[in-house]
C-alpha positions as a Markdown table, in Angstrom:
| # | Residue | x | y | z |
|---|---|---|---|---|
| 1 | Unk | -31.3 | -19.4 | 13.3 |
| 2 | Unk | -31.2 | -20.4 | 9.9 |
| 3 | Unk | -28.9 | -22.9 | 7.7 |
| 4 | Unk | -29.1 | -24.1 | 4.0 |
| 5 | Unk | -27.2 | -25.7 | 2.0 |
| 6 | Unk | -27.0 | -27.7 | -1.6 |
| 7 | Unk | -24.6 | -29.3 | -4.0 |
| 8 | Unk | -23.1 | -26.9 | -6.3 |
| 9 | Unk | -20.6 | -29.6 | -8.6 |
| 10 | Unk | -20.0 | -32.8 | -9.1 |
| 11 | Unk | -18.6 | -33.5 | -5.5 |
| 12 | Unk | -19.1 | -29.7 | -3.8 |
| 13 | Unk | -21.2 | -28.4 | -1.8 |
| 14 | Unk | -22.7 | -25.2 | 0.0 |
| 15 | Unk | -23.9 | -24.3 | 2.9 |
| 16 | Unk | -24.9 | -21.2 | 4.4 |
| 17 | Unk | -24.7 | -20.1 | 7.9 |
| 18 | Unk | -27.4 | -17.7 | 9.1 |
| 19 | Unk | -25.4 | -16.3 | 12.6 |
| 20 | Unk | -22.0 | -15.6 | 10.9 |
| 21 | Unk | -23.4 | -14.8 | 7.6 |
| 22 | Unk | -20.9 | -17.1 | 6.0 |
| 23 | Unk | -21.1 | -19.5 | 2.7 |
| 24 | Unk | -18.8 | -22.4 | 2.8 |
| 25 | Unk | -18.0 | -24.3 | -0.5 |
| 26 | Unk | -16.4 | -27.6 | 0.3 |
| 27 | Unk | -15.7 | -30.9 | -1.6 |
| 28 | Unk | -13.3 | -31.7 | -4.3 |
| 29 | Unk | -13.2 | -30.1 | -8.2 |
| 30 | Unk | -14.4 | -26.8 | -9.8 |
| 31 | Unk | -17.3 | -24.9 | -8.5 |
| 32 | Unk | -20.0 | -25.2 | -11.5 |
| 33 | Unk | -21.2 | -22.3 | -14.0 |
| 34 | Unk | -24.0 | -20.7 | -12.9 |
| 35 | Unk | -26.6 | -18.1 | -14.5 |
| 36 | Unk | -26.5 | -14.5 | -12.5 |
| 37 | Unk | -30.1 | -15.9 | -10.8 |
| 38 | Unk | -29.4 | -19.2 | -10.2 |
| 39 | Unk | -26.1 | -19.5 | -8.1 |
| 40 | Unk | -24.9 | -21.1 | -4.9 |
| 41 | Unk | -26.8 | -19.5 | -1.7 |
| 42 | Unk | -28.3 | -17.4 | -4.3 |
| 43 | Unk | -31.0 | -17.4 | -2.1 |
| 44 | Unk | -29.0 | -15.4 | 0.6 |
| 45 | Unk | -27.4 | -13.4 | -1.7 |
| 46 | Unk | -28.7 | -10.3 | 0.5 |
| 47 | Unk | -27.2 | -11.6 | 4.0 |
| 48 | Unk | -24.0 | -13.8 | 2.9 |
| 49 | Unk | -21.2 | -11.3 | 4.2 |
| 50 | Unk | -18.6 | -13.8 | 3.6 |
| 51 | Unk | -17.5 | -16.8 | 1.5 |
| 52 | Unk | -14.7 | -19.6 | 2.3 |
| 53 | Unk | -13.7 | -21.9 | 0.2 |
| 54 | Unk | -12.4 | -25.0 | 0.6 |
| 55 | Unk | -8.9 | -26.1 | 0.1 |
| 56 | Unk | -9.6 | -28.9 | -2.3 |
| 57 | Unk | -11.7 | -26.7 | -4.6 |
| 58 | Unk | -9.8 | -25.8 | -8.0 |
| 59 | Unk | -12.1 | -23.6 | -10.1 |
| 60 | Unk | -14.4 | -20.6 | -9.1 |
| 61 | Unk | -17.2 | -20.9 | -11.6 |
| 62 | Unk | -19.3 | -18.5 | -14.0 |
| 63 | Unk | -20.9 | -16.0 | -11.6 |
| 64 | Unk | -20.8 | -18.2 | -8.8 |
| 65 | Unk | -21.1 | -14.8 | -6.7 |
| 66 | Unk | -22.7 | -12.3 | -8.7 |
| 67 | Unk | -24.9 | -9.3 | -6.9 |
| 68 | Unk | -24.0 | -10.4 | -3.4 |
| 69 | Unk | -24.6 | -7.1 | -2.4 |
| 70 | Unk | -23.2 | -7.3 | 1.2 |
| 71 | Unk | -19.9 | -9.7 | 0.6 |
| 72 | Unk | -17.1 | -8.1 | 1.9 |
| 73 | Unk | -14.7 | -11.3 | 2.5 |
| 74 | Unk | -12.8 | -14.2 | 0.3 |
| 75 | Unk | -11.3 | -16.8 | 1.6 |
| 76 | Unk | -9.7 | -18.6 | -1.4 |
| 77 | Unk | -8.6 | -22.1 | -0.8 |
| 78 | Unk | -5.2 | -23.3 | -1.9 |
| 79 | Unk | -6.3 | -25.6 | -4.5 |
| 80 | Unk | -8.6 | -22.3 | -6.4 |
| 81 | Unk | -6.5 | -22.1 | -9.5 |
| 82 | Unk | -9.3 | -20.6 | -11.9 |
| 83 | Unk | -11.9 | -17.7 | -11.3 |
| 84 | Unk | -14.3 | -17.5 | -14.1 |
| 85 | Unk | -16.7 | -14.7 | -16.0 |
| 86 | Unk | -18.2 | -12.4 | -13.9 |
| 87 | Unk | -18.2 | -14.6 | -10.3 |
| 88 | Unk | -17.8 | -11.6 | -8.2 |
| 89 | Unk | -18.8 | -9.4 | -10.2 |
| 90 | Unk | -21.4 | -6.2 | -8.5 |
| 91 | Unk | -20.3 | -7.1 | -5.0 |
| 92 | Unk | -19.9 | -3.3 | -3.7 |
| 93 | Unk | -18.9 | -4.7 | -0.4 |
| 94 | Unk | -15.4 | -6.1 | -1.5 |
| 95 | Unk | -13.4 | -3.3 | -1.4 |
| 96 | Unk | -9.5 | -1.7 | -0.6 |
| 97 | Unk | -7.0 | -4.0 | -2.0 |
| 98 | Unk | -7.7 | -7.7 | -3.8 |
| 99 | Unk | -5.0 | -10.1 | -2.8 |
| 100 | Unk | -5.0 | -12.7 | -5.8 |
| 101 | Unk | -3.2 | -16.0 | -4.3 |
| 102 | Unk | -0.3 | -17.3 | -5.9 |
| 103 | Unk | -2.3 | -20.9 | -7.1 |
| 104 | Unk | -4.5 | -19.0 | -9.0 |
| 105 | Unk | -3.7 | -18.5 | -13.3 |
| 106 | Unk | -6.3 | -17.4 | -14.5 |
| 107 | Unk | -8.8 | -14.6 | -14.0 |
| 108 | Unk | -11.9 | -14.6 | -16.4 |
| 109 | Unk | -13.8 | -11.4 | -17.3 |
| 110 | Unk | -15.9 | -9.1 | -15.7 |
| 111 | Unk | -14.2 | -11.4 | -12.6 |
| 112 | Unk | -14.3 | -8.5 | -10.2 |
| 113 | Unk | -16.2 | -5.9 | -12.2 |
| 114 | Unk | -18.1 | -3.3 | -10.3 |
| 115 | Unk | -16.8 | -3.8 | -7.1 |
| 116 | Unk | -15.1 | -1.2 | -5.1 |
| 117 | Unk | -11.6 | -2.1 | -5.3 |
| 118 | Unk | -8.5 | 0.2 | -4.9 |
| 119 | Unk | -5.3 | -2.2 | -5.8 |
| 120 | Unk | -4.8 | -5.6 | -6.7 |
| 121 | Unk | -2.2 | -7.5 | -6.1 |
| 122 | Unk | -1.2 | -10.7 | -8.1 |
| 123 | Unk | 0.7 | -13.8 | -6.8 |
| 124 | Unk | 3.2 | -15.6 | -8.8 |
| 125 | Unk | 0.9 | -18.1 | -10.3 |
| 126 | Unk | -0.7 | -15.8 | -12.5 |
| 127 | Unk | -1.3 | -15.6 | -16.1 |
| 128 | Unk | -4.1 | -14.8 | -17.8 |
| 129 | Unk | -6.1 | -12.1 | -16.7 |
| 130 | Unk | -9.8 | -11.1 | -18.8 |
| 131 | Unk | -10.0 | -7.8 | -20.4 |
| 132 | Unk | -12.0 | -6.1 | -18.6 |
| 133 | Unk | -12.5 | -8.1 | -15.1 |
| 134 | Unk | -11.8 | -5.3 | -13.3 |
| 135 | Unk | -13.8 | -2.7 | -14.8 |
| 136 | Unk | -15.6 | 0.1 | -13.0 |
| 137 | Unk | -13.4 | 0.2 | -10.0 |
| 138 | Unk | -11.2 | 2.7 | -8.9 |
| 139 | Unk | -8.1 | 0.6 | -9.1 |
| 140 | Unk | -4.9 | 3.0 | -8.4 |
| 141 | Unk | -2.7 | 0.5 | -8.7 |
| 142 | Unk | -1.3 | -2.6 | -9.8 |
| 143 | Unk | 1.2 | -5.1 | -8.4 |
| 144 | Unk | 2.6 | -8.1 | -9.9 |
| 145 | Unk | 4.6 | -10.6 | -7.5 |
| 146 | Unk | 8.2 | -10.9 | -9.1 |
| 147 | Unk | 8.4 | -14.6 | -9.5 |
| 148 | Unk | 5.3 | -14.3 | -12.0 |
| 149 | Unk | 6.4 | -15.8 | -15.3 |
| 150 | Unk | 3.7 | -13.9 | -17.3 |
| 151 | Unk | 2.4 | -10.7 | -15.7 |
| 152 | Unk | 4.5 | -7.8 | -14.2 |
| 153 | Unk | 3.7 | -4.5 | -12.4 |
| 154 | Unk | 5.4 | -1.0 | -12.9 |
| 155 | Unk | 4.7 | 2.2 | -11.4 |
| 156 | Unk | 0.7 | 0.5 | -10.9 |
| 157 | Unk | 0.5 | -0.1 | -14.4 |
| 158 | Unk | -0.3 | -4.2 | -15.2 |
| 159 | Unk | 2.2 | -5.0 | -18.3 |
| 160 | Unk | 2.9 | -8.7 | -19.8 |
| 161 | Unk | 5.8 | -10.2 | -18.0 |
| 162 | Unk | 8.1 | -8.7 | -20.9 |
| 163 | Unk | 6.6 | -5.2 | -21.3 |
| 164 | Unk | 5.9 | -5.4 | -24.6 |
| 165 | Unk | 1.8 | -5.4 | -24.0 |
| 166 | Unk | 0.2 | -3.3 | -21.5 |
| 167 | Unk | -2.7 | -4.6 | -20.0 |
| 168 | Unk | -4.0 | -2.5 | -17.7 |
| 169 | Unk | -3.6 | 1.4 | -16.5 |
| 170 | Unk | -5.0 | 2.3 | -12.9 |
| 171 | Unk | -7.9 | 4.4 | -13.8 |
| 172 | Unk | -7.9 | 7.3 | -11.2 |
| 173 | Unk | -4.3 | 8.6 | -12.3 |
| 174 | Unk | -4.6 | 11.5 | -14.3 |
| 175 | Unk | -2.5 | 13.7 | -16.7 |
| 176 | Unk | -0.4 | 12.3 | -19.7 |
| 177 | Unk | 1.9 | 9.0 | -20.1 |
| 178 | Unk | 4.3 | 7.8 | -22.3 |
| 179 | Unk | 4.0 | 4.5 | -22.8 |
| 180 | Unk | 7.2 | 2.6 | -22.4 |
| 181 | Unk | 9.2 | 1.9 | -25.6 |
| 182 | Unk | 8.8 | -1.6 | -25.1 |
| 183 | Unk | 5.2 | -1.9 | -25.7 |
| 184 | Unk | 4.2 | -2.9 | -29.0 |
| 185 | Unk | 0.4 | -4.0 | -28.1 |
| 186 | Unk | -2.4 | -1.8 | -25.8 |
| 187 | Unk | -4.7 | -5.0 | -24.4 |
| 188 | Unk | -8.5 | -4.4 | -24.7 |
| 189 | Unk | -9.7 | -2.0 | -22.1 |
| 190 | Unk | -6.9 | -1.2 | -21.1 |
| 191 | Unk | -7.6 | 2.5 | -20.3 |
| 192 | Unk | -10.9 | 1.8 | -20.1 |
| 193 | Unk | -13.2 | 4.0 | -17.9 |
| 194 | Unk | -11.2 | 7.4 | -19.0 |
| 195 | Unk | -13.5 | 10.6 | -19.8 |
């Protein structure tokens, strides 16, 4: 049975649990930036099958989780408000729908790119979102929790709270749509991934 761990922030650490296949990040303040080779239990990128972190965390770091091939679970602590470039970005393993917690504002880009998930849900917290953090998925839809100030969802389309910027369109619909009168900007990538 193996364990590891190492400091990943000013006062964080992480540390890797070889029987559950777990990597806990605890301690206080934002996870730091990493480099897509040189991240937290980078080392065990190819057995960590889940990550917790910590309540008293605030900030998910540059690619803090990038090419963790077999990560299939996030536990996001309440105090996450910030996920940044590319963190989860090629985990294949997280998959179905992407609960974002209501504490979190912003999601950076590339965030959740080439993953495998089908919806994602956003809490009330939210407002910024990257261009493109979701691309190459198969997203079919889009939900926006109603007391979000900045963010909406329609139909499974991702719209500014106002509708007058559409943000994102879930890519495996097909056939023709009429954009909504209101809109009067189409966000970067928004129907990106379209043949």
């Amino acid at each position: 049975e193996e364990s590891a761990s190492g400091t990943c922030g000013e006062n964080l650490t992480w540390e890797y649990d070889d029987a559950t296949g777990t990597l806990t990040i605890s301690g206080t303040g934002p996870i730091d930036d990493y480099s897509p080779y040189n991240r937290p239990g980078g080392k065990y990128e190819d057995k960590i099958e889940s990550v917790i972190i910590g309540d008293a965390v605030t900030g998910i770091g540059n690619n803090n989780f990038y090419g963790f091939d077999n990560l299939t679970s996030i536990t996001f602590g309440n105090g996450v408000t910030a996920i940044g470039e590319s963190a989860f970005q090629f985990c294949p393993g997280i998959t179905g729908e992407l609960v974002i917690p209501d504490g979190i504002t912003s999601i950076e880009s590339r965030a959740f790119a080439d993953c495998a998930i089908t919806s994602v849900k956003f809490g009330s917290g939210i407002k910024t979102v990257g261009t493109d953090e979701f691309t190459y998925n198969r997203i079919e839809s889009f939900s926006v929790s109603e007391e979000s100030l900045y963010l909406s969802g329609e139909n499974g389309v991702l719209f500014s709270k106002d509708k007058s910027a559409i943000i994102r369109y879930p890519m495996p619909k097909q056939g023709n749509y009429i954009l909504p009168d209101s809109v009067k900007v189409i966000k970067s990538y928004a129907f990106s991934g379209f043949k």
